[in-house]
C-alpha positions in Angstrom: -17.7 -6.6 -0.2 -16.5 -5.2 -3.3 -15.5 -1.4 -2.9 -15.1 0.8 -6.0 -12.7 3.5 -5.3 -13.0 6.6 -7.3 -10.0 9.3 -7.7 -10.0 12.9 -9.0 -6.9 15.2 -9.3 -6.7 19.0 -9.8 -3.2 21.2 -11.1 -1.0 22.5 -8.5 -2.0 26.1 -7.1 0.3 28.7 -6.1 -0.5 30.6 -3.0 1.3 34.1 -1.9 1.6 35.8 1.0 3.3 39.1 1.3 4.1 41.5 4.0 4.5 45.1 4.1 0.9 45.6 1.6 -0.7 48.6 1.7 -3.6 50.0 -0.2 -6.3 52.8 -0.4 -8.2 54.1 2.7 -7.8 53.4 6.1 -10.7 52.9 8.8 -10.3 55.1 11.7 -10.1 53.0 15.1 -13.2 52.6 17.2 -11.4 52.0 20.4 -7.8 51.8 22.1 -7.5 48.3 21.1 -8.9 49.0 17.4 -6.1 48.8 14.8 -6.7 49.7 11.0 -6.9 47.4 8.3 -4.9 48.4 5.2 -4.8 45.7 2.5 -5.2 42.1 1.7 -7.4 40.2 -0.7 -10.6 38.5 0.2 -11.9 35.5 -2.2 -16.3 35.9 -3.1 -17.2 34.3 -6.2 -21.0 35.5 -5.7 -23.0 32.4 -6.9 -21.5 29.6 -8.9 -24.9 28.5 -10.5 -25.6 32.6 -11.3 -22.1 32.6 -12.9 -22.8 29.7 -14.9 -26.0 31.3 -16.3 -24.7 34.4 -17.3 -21.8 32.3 -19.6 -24.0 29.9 -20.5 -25.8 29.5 -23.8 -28.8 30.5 -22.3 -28.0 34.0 -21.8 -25.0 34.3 -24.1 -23.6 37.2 -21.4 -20.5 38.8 -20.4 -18.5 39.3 -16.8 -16.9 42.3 -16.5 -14.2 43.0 -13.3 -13.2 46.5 -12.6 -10.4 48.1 -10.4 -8.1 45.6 -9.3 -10.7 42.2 -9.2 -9.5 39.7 -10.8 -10.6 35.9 -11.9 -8.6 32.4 -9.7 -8.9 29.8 -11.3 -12.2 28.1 -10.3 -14.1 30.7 -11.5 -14.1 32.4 -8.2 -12.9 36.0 -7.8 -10.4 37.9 -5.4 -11.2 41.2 -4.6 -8.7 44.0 -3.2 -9.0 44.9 0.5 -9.1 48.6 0.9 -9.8 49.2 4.3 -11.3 48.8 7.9 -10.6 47.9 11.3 -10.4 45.4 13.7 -10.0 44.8 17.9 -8.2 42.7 19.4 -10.4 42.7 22.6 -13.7 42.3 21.1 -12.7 40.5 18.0 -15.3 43.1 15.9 -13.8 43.6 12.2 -14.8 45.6 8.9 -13.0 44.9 6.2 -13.9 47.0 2.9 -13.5 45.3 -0.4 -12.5 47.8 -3.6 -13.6 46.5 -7.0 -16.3 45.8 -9.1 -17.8 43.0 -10.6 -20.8 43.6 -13.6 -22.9 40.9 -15.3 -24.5 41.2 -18.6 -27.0 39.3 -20.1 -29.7 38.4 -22.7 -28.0 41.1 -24.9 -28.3 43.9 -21.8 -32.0 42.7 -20.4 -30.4 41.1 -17.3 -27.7 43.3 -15.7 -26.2 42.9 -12.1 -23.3 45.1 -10.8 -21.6 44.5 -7.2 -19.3 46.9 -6.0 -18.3 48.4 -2.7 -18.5 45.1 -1.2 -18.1 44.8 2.9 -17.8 42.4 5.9 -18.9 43.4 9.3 -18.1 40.8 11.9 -19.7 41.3 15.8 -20.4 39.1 19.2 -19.4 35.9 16.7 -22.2 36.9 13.7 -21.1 38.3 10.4 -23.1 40.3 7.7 -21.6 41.2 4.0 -22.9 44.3 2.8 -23.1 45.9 -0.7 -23.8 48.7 -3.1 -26.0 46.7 -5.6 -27.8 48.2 -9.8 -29.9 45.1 -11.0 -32.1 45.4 -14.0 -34.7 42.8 -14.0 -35.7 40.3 -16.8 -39.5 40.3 -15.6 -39.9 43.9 -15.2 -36.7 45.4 -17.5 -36.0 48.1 -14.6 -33.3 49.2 -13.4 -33.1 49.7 -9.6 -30.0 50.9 -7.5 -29.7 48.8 -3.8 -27.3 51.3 -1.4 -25.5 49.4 1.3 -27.9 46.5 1.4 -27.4 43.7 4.1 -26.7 41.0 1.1 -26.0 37.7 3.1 -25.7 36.1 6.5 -22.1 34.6 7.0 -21.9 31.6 9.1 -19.0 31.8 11.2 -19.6 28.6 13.5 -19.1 31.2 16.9 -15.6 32.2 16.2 -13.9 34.8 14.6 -10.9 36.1 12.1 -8.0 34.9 13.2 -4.4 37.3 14.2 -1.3 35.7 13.5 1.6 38.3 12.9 0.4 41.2 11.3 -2.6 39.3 9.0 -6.4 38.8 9.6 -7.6 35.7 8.2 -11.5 34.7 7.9 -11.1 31.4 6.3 -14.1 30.8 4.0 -17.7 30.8 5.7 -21.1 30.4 4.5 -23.2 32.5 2.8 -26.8 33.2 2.7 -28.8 35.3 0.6 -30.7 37.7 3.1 -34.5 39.5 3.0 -33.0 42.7 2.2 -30.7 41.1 -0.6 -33.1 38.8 -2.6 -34.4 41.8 -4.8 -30.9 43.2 -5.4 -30.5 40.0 -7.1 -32.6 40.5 -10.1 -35.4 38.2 -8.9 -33.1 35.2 -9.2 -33.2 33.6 -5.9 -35.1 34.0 -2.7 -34.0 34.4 0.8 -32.2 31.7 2.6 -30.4 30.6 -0.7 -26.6 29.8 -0.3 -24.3 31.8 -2.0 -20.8 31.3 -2.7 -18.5 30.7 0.7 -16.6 34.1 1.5 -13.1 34.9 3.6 -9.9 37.0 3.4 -6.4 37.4 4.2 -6.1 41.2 5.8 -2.7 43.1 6.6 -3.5 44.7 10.0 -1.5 48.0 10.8 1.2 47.6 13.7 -0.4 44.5 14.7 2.3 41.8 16.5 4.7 40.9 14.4 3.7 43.7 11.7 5.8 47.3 11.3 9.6 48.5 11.4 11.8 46.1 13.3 14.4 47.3 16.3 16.7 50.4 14.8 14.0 52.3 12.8 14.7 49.6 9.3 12.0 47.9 7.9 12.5 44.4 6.7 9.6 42.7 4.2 9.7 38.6 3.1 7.9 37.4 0.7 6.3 33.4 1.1 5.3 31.2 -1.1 3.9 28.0 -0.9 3.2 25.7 -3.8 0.1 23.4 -2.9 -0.9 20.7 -4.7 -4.3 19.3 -5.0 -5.3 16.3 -3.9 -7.6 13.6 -5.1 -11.4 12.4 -4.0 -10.4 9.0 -2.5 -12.9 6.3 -0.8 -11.2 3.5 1.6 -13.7 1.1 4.4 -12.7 -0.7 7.0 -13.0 -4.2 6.1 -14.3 -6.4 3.4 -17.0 -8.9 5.1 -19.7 -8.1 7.3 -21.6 -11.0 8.8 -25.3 -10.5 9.3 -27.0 -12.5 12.4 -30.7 -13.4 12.6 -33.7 -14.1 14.5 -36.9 -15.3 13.8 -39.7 -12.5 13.8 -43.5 -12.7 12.4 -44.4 -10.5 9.4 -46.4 -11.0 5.8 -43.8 -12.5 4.0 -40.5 -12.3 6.0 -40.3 -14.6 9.2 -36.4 -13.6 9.8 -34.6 -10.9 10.2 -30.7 -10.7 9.5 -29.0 -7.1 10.7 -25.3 -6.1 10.9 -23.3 -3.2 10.6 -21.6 -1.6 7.1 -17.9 -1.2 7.4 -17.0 2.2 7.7 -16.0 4.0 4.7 -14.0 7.2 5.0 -14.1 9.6 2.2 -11.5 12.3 1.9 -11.6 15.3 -0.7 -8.4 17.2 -0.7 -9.2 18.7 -4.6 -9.4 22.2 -2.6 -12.4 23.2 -5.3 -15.6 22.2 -2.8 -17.1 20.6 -5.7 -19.0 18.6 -3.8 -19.3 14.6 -3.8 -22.1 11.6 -3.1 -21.6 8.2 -1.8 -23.8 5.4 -2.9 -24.5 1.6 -2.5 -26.3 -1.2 -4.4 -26.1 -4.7 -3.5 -26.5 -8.1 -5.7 -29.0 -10.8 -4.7 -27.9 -13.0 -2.2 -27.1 -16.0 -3.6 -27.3 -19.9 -1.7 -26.5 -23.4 -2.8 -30.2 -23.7 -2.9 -31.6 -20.3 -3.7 -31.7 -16.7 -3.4 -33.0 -13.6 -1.5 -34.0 -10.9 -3.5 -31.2 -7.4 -3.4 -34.3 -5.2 -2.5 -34.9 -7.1 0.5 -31.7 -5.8 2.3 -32.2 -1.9 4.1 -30.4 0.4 5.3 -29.5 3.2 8.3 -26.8 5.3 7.0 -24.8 7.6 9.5 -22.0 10.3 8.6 -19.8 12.6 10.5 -17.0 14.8 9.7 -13.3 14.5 11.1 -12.2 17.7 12.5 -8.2 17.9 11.8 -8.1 22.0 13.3 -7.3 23.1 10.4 -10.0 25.9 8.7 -13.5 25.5 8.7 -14.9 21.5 8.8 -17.2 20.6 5.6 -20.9 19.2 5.9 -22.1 15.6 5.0 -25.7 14.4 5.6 -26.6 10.9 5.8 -29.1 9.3 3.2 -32.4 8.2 4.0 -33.9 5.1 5.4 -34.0 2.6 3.2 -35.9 -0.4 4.5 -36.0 -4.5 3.7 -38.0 -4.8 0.3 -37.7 -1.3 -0.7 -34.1 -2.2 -0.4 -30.5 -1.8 -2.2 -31.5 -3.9 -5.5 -31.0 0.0 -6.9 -27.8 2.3 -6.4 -29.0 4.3 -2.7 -27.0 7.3 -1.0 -24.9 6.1 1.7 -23.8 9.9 2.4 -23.3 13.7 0.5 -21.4 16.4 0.6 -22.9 19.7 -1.1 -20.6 22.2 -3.0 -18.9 24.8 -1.7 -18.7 22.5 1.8 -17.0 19.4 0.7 -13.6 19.7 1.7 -12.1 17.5 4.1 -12.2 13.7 5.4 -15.7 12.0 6.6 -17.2 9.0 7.7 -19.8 7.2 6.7 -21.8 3.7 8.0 -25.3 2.0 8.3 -26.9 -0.7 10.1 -27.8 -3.4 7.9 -31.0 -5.3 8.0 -31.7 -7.7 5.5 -35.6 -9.6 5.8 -35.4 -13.1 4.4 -38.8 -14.2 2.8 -40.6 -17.5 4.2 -40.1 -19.8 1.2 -36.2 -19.1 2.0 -34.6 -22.6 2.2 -32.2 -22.6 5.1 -28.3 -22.5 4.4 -25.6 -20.0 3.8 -26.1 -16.7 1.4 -23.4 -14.1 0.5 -24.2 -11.2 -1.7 -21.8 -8.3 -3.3 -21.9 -4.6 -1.5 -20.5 -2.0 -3.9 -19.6 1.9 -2.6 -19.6 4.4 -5.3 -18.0 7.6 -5.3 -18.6 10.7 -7.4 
């Protein structure tokens, strides 16, 4: 087979950690083994497609960010955290976000405002809460949504993770609640993703955090220069061999079946843009004849490689494709969506290629090509 290999870079990013942070209010503790929570940074970028509308040409609008939010450079933003609380027995956290982010649009009919923005994590399930002012498009209202239950987070089971004197959630799901679909100007419905969420939280006098022995404080600052990677597609081999038996059918009195080489696909770009996998094969071609590309199916599998580190992407298979609805036109092997794309997969398929009746007997090699993008 003949595997197309496709490669996308991004700039190196510059990632900083630094101890000894602390800003605005503190949460008080809820039990002996609840500690405060009294800074950090959190990264929410709302909804890419909703941030993409509003700078569009569409509605011609404007982003405003307000007390201490600021824009990375995806697009993304990283909010201050303020306060909260976390314990180390039951794993429950808050952590309060300060800030404000405002979205103008169609010359002021479509405004959105997001602002005292907060994470509750408890028994493994996480809710983001928010004070919301939407003005419809459709109605041209202007409603105020108090600490509304704005998305589900999916935290797979576990929790924030201590280390030293820092919280980390690294980035989870989010899912556009009930309560929170009308806070969002009437732009999407419950159960729609928004943009993955997590956060980086100095925890007061947690291990490793406060003065050290003799009363003197000592801070370090770290910094770690990461480069992005690039969207890379390798298989396993080059030639798969299919092997036949005779079967009865209108039209196809053999069937051929084998299995794909797997092909690993590994996107270390750190922006979760997503990526897709197809295939399309050439007619099979014989000293004395041919078999038709579309007469060659497919049964693609995928599955993500868990390396331990952060939270494992998603890939989906494609669909069933079967011989004479086949791979004469490009068909998805496997898919990654946005925001969930980062990381190394596999991907494979069993192979069944139906050779027509009027098929002369004799030897018939055709061209398999893997597409990524």
């Amino acid at each position: 087979m003949n595997l197309g290999t496709h490669r996308i870079t991004r700039g190196a990013v510059a990632v900083l950690a630094a101890a000894g942070l602390a800003v605005g209010a503190t949460a008080l503790p809820a039990s002996a083994a609840s500690t405060a929570i009294t800074g950090g940074d959190a990264d929410w970028g709302v909804k890419l497609s909703f941030r993409n509308y509003i700078n569009g040409p569409i509605a011609h609008g404007t982003t405003t960010l307000t007390d201490g939010v600021t824009q990375n450079s995806d697009g993304t933003y990283n909010w201050p955290v303020v306060s909260g609380s976390y314990d180390s027995v039951t794993g429950d956290t808050t952590v309060a976000f300060g800030g404000k982010v405002a979205y103008d649009g169609h010359g002021g009919l479509l405004q959105l405002a997001i602002e005292n923005v907060r994470v509750e994590i408890s028994g493994g399930q996480g809710d983001l809460y928010a004070d919301l002012t939407s003005k419809s498009l459709s109605s041209g209202e202007v409603e105020d949504f108090p600490d509304t239950n704005l998305a589900d987070l999916d935290l797979g089971g576990g929790a924030p993770v201590l280390s030293g004197g820092t919280l980390t959630l690294a980035p989870v799901a989010a899912t556009l609640t009930e309560e929170g679909a009308p806070a969002f100007a009437g732009f999407y419905t419950a159960g729609t993703a928004l943009d993955p969420i997590g956060f980086s939280a100095t925890v007061d006098g947690g291990p490793g955090s406060g003065p050290v022995p003799g009363g003197v404080s000592a801070d370090q600052e770290i910094v770690a220069e990461v480069a992005g990677g690039p969207l890379t597609l390798s298989v396993a081999g080059d030639t798969v061999v299919l092997t036949g038996s005779a079967v009865s059918g209108a039209g196809l009195n053999q069937r051929a079946s084998g299995e794909l080489n797997t092909a690993t696909v590994s996107d270390l770009r750190g922006t979760g843009a997503g990526w897709n996998l197809v295939g399309q094969v050439s007619d099979f071609a014989g000293a004395t004849g041919s078999i038709a590309a579309s007469n060659l199916g497919w049964t693609p599998s995928a599955a993500v490689v868990d390396d331990g580190l952060g939270v494992p992407g998603r890939v989906a298979p494609g669909a069933v494709v079967l011989p004479g609805q086949g791979l004469g036109s490009a068909r998805t092997l496997a898919g990654s969506p946005a925001g969930s794309s980062a990381g190394t997969f596999t991907a494979g398929a069993g192979l069944e290629l139906g050779v027509p009746a009027d098929v002369a007997p004799g030897s018939y090699a055709a061209t398999l090509t893997l597409t990524l993008s």
